[in-house]
N, CA, C and O atoms as CSV, one atom per row, in Angstrom:
chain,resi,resn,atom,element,x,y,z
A,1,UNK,N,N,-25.828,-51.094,0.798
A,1,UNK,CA,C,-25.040,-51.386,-0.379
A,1,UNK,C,C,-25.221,-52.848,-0.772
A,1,UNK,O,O,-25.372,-53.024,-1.981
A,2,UNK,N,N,-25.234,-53.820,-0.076
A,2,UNK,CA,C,-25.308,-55.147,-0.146
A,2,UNK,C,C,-26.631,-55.704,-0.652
A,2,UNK,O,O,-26.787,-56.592,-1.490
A,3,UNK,N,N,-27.559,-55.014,0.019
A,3,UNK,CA,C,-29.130,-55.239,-0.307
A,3,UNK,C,C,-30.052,-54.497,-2.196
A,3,UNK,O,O,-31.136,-54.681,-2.750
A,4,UNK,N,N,-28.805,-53.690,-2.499
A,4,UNK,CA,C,-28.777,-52.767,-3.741
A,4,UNK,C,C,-27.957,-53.859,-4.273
A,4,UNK,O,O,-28.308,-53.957,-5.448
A,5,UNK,N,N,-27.032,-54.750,-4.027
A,5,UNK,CA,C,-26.419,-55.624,-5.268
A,5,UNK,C,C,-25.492,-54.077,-5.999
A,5,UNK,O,O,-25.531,-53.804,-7.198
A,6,UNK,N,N,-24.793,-53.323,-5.042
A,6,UNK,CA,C,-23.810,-52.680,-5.710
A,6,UNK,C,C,-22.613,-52.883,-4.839
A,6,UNK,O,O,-22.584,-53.015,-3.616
A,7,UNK,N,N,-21.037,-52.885,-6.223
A,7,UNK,CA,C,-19.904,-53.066,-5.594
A,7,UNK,C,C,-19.647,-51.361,-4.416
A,7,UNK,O,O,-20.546,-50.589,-4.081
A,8,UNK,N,N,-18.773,-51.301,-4.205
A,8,UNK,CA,C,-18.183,-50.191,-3.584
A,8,UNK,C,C,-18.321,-48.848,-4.573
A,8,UNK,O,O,-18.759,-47.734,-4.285
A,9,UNK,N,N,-17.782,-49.356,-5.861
A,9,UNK,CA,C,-17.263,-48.335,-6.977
A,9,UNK,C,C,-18.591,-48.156,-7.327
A,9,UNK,O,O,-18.850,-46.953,-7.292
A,10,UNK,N,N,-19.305,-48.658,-7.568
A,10,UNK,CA,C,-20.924,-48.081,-8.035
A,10,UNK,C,C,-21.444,-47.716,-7.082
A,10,UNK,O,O,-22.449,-47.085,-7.409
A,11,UNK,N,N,-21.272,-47.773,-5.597
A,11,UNK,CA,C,-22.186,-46.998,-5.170
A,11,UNK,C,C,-21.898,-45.699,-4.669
A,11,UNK,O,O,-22.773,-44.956,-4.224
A,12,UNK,N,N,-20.360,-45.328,-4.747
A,12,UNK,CA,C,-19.612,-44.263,-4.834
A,12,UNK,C,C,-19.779,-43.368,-6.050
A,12,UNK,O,O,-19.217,-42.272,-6.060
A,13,UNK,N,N,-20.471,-43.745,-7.010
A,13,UNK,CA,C,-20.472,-42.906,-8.661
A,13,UNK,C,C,-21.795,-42.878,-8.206
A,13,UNK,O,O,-21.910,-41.897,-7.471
A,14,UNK,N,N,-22.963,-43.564,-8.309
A,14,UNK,CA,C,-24.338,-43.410,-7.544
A,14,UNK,C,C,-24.695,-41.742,-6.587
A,14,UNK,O,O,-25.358,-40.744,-6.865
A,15,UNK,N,N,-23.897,-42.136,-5.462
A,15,UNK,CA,C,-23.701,-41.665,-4.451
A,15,UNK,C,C,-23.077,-39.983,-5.097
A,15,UNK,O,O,-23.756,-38.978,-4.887
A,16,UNK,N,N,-22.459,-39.946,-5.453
A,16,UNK,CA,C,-22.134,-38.872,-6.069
A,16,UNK,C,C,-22.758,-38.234,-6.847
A,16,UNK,O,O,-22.782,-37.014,-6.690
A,17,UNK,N,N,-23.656,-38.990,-8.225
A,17,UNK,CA,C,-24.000,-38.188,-8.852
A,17,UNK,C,C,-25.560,-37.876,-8.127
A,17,UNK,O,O,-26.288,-37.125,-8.776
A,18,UNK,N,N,-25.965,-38.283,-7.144
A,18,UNK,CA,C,-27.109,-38.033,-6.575
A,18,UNK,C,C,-26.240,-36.734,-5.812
A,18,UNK,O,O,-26.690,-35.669,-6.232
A,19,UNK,N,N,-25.641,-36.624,-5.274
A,19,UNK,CA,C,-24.673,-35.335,-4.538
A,19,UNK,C,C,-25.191,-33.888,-5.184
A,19,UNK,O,O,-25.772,-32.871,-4.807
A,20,UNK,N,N,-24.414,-34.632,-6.805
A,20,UNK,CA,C,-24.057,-33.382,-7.645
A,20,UNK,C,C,-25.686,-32.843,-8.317
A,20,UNK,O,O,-26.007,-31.655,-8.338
A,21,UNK,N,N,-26.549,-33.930,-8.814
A,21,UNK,CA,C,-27.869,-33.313,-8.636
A,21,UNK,C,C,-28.625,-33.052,-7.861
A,21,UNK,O,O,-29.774,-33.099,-8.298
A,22,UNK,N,N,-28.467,-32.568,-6.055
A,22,UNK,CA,C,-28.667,-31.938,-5.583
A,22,UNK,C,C,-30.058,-32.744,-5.032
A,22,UNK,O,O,-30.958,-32.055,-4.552
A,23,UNK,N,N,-30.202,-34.104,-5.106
A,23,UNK,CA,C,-31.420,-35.263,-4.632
A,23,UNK,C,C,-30.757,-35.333,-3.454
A,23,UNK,O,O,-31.431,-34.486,-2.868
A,24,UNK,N,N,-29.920,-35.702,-2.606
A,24,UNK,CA,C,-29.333,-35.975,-1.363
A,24,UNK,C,C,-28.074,-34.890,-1.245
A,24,UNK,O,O,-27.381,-34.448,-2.162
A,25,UNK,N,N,-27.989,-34.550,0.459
A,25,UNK,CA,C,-26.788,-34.239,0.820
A,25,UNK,C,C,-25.822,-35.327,1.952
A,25,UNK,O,O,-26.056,-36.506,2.215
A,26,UNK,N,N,-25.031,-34.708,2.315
A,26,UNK,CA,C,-23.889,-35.015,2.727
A,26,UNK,C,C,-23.726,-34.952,4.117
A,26,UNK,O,O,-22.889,-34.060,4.255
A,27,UNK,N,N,-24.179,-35.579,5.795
A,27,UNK,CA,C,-23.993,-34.699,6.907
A,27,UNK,C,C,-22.988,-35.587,7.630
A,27,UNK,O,O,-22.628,-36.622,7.069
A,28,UNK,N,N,-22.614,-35.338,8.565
A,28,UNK,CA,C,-21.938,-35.930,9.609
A,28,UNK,C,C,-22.806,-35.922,10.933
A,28,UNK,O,O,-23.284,-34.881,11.385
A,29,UNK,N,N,-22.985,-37.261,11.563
A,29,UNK,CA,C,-23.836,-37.261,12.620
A,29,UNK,C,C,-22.584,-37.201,14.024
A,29,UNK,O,O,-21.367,-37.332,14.151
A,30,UNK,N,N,-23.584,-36.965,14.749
A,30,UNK,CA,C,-23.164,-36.671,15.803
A,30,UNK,C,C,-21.823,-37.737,16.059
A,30,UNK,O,O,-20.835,-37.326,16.668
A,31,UNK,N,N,-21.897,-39.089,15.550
A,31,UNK,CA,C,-20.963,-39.914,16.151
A,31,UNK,C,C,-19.820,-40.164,15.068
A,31,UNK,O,O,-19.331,-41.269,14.833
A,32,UNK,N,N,-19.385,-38.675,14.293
A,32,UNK,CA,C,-18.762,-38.653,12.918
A,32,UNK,C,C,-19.102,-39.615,11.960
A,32,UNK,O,O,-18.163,-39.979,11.252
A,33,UNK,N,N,-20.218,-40.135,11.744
A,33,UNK,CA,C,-20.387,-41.084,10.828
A,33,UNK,C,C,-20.871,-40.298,9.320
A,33,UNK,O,O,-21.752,-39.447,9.195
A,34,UNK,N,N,-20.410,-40.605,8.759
A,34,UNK,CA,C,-21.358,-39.896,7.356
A,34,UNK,C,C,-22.819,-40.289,6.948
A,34,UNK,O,O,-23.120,-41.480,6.872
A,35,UNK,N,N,-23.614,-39.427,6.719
A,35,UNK,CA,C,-24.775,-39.772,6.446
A,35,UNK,C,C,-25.682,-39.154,5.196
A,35,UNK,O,O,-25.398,-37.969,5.024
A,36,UNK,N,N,-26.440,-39.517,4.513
A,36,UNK,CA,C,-26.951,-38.944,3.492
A,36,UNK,C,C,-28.485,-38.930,3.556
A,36,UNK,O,O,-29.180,-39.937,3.697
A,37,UNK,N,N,-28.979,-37.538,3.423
A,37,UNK,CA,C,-30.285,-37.126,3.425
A,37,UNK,C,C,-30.988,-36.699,2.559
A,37,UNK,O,O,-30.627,-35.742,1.873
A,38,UNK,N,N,-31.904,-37.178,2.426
A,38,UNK,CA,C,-32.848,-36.779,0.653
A,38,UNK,C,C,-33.256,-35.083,1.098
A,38,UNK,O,O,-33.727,-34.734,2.180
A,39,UNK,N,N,-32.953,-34.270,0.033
A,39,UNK,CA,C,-33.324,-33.220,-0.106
A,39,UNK,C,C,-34.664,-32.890,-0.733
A,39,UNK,O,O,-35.196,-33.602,-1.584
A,40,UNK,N,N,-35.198,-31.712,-0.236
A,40,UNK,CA,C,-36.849,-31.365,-0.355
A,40,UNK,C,C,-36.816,-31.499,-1.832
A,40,UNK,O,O,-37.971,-31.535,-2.257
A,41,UNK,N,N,-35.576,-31.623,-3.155
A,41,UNK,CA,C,-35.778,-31.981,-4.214
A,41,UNK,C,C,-35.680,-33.055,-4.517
A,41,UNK,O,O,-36.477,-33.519,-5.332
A,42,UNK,N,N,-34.573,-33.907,-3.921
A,42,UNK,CA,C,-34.854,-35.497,-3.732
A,42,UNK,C,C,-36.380,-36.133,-3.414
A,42,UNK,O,O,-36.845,-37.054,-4.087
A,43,UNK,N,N,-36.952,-35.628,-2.510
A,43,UNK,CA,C,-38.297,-35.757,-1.816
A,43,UNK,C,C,-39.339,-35.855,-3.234
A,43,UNK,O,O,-39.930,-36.773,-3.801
A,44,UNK,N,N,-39.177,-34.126,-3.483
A,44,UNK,CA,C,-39.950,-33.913,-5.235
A,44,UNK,C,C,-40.189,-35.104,-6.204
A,44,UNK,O,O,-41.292,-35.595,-6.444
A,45,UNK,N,N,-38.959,-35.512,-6.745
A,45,UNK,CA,C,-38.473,-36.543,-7.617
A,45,UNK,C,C,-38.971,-37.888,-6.748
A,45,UNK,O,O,-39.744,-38.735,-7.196
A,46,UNK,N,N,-38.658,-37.898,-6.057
A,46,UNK,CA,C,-39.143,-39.518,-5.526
A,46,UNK,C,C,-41.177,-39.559,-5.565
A,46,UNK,O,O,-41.980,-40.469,-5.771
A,47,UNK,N,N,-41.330,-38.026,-5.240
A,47,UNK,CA,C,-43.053,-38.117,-5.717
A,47,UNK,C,C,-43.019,-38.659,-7.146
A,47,UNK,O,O,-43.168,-39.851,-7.414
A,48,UNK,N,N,-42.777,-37.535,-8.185
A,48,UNK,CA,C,-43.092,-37.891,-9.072
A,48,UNK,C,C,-42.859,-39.356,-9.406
A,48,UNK,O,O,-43.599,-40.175,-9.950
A,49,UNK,N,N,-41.489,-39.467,-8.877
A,49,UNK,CA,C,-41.599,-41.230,-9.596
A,49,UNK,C,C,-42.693,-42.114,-9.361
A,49,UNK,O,O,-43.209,-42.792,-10.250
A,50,UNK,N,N,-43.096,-42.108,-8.010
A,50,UNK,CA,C,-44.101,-42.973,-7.405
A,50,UNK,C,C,-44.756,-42.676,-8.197
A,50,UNK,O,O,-45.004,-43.535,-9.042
A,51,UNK,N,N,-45.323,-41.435,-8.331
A,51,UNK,CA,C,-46.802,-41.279,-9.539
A,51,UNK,C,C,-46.909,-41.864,-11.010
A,51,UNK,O,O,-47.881,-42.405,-11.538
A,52,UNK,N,N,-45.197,-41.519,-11.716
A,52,UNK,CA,C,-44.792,-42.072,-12.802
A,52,UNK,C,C,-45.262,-43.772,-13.141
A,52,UNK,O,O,-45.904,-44.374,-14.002
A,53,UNK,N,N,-44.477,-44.094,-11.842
A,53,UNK,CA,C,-45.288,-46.036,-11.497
A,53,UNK,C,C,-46.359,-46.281,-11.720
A,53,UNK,O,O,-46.749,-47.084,-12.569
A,54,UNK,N,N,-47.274,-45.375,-10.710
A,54,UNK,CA,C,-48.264,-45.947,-10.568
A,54,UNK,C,C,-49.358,-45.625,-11.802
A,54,UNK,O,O,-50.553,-45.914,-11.748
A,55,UNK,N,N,-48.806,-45.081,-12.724
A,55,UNK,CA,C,-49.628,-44.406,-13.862
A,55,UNK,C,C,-49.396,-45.574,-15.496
A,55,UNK,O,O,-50.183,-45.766,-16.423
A,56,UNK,N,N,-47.506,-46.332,-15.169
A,56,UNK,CA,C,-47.817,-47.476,-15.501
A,56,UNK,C,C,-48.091,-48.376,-14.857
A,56,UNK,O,O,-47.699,-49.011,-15.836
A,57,UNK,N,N,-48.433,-49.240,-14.044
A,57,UNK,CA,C,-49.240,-49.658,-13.525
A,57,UNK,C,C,-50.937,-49.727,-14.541
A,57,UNK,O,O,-51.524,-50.560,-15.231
A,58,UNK,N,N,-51.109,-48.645,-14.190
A,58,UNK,CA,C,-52.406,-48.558,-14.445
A,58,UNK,C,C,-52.881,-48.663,-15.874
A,58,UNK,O,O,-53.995,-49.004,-16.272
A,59,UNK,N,N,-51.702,-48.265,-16.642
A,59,UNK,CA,C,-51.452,-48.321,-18.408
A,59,UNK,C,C,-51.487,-49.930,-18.772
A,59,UNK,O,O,-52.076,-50.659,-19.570
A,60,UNK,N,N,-50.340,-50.077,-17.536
A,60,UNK,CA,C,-49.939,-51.940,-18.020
A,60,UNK,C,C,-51.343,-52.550,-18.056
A,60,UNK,O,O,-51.949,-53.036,-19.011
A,61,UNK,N,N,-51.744,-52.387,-16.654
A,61,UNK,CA,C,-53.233,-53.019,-16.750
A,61,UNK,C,C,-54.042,-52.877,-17.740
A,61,UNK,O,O,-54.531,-53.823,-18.358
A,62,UNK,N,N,-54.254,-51.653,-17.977
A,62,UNK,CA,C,-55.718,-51.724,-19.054
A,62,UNK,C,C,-54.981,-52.360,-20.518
A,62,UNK,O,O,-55.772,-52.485,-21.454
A,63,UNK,N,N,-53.927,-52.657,-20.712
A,63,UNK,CA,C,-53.240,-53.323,-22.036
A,63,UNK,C,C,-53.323,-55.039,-22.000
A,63,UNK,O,O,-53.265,-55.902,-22.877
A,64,UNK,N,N,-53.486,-55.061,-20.549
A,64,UNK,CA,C,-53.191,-56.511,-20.057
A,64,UNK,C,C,-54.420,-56.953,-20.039
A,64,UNK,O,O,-54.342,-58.169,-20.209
A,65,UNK,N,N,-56.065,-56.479,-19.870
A,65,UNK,CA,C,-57.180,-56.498,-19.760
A,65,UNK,C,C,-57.676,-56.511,-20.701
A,65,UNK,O,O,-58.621,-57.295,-20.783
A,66,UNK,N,N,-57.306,-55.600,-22.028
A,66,UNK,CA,C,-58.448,-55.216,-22.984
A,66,UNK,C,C,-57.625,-55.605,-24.051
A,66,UNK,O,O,-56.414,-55.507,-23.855
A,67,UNK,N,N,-57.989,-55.999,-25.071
A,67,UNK,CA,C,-57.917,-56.782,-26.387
A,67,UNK,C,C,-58.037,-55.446,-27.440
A,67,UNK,O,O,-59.058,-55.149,-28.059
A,68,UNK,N,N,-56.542,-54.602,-27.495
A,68,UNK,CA,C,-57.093,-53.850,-28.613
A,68,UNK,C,C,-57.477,-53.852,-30.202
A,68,UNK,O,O,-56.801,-54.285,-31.135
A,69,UNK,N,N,-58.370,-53.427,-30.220
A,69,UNK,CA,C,-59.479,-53.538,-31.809
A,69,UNK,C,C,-58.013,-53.790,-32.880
A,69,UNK,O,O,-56.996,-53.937,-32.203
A,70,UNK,N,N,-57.804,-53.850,-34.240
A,70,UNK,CA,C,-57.125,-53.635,-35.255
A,70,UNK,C,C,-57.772,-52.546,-35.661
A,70,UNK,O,O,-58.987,-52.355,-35.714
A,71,UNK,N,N,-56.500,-51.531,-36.069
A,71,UNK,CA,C,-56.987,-50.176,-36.475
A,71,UNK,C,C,-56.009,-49.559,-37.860
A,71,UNK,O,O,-54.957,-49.099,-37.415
A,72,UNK,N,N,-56.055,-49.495,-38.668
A,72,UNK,CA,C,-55.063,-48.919,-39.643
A,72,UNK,C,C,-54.828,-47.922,-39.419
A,72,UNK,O,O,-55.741,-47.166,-39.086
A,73,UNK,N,N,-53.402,-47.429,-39.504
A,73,UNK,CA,C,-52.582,-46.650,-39.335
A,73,UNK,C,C,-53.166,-45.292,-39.556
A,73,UNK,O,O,-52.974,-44.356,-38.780
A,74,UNK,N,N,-53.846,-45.225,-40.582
A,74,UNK,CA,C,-54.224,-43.976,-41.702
A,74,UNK,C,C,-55.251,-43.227,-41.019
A,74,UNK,O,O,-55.482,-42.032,-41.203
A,75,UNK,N,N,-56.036,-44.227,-39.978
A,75,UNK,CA,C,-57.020,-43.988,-39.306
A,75,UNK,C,C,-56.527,-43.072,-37.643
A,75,UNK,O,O,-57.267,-42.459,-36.875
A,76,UNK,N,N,-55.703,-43.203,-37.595
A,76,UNK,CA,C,-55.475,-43.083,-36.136
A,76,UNK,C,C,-55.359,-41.365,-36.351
A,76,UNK,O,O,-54.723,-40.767,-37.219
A,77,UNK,N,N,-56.058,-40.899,-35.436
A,77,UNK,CA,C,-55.487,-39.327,-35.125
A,77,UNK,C,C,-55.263,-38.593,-33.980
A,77,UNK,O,O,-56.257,-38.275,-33.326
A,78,UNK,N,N,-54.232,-38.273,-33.618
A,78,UNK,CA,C,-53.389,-38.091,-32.438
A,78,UNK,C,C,-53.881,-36.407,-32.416
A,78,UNK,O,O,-53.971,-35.874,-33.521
A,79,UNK,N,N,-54.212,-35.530,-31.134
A,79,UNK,CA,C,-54.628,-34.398,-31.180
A,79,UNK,C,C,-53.583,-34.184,-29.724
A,79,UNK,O,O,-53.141,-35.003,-28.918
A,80,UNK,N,N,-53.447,-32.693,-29.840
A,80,UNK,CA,C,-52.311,-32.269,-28.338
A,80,UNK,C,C,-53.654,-31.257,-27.627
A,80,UNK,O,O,-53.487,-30.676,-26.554
């Protein structure tokens, strides 16, 4: 909590709504302590993010590298 720069109350609303979307649960360890464990969908989501990063990353760079041309608007054509 301290190392996150969150009060108590944010990391209790945090903490929760990670609960309620089903990214972490809830256990009690052996020495009644509460503990929270990323779920195989927590797991999911934390992939994608990494990939999400590293894809800007790789965007930032080539923007940060290359000098794009001037192009008029009229010209540009976007295809799906």
């Amino acid at each position: 909590m301290y190392k996150a720069n969150l009060s108590g109350e944010q990391n209790s609303y945090y903490l929760q709504e990670l609960l309620l979307s089903g990214l972490i649960v809830q256990e009690r360890a052996e020495d009644g302590c509460l503990v929270y464990r990323t779920t195989q969908k927590g797991r999911e989501y934390l992939g994608h993010y990494y990939q999400m990063m590293d894809l800007m990353e790789l965007v930032q760079g080539r923007v940060n590298n290359v000098v794009a041309p001037t192009v008029a608007r009229e010209s540009v054509v976007f295809s799906s």
